[in-house]
C-alpha positions in Angstrom: 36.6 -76.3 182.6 36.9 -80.0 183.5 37.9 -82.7 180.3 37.7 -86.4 180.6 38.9 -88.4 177.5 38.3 -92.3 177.2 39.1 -94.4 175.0 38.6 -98.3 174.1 39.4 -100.6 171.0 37.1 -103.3 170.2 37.4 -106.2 167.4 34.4 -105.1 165.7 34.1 -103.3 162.3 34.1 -99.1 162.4 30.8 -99.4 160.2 29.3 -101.8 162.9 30.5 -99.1 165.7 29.4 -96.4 163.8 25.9 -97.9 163.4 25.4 -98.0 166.5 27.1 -95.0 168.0 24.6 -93.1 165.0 21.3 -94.9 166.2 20.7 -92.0 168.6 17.5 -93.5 169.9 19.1 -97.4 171.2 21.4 -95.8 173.8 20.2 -98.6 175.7 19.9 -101.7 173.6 22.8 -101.1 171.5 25.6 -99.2 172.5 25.5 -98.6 176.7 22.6 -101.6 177.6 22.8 -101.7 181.4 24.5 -97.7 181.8 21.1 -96.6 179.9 18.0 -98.1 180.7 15.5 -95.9 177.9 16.4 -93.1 175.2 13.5 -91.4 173.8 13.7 -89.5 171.1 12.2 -85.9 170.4 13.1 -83.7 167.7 16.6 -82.1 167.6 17.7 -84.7 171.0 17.0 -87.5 173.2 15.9 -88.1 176.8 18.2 -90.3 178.4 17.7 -92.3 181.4 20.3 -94.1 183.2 20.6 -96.7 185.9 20.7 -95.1 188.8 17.4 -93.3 187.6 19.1 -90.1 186.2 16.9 -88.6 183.7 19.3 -86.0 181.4 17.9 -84.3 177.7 20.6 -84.7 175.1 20.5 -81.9 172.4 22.4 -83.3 169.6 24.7 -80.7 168.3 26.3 -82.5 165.4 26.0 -86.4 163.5 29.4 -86.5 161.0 29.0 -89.4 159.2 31.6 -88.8 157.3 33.8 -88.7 160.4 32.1 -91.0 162.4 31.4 -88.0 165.1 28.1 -87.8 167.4 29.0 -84.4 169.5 25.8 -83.6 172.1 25.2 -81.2 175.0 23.1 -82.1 178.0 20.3 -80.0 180.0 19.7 -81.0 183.4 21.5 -83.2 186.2 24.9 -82.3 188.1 26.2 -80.3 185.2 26.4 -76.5 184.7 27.6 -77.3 181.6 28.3 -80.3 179.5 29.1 -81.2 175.7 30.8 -84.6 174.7 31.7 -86.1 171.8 32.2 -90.0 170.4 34.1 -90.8 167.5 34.9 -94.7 165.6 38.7 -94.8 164.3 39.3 -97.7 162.4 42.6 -99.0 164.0 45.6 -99.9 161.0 45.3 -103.7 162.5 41.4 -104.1 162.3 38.9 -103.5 164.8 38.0 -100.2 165.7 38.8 -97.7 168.7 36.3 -95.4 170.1 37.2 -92.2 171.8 34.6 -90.6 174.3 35.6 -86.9 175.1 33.4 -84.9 177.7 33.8 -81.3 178.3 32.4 -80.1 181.4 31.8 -77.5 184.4 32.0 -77.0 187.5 35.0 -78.9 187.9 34.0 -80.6 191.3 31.9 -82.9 189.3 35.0 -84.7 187.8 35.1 -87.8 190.1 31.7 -88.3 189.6 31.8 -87.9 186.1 35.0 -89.9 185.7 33.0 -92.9 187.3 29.8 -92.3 185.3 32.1 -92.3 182.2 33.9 -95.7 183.4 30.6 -97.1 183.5 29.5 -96.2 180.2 32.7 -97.4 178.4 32.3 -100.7 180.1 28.9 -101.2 179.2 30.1 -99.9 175.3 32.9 -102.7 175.3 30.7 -105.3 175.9 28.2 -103.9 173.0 30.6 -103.2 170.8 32.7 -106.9 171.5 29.4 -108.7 170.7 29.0 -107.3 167.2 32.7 -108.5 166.5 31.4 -112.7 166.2 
């Protein structure tokens, strides 16, 4: 089984992070604007769409607030399987670091995934740097 971790660290509060990472349904106006173009919701996951027209259903599998942990699975796509996780650390300085974790097989789909993954976290930092002013 393939595993791609990424990280970033943005200015912004872990309560403004979490917020957004938690808002399940804004993929696409608050956290990844850009890497997801609509979320709908439907109970127990989300329907995700991304920009290059990728439609995926999202399961949720857990929502730790305590933790500031959203773990979900997806269903359809390149994927024979797939569960990820994103978690807010608050960092010892200020600011916050995110950690995006994706579990997945067949292992052939890493490059791609890597790349999609890239994407996302770019599209994240900007989100996340614009709640920090």
């Amino acid at each position: 089984m393939g595993s791609i971790r990424k990280e970033l660290r943005t200015r912004a509060r872990p309560e403004d992070v979490w917020a957004a990472i938690r808002d399940i349904g804004a993929l696409h106006t608050r956290l990844v604007p850009g890497f997801v173009t609509d979320t709908k919701l439907e109970p127990g996951a989300r329907i995700v769409t991304f920009a290059n027209g990728l439609t995926i259903r999202e399961p949720i599998v857990a929502l730790d607030e305590d933790a500031r942990r959203l773990v979900w699975t997806a269903v359809g796509g390149r994927t024979a399987h797939y569960n990820a996780s994103v978690q807010a650390f608050p960092l010892p300085e200020g600011g916050t670091s995110v950690v995006w974790i994706a579990d997945f097989l067949p292992d052939e789909i890493e490059d791609f995934l890597r790349q999609a993954m890239t994407a996302g976290m770019k599209a994240m930092q900007g989100a996340l740097d614009k709640l920090a002013t």
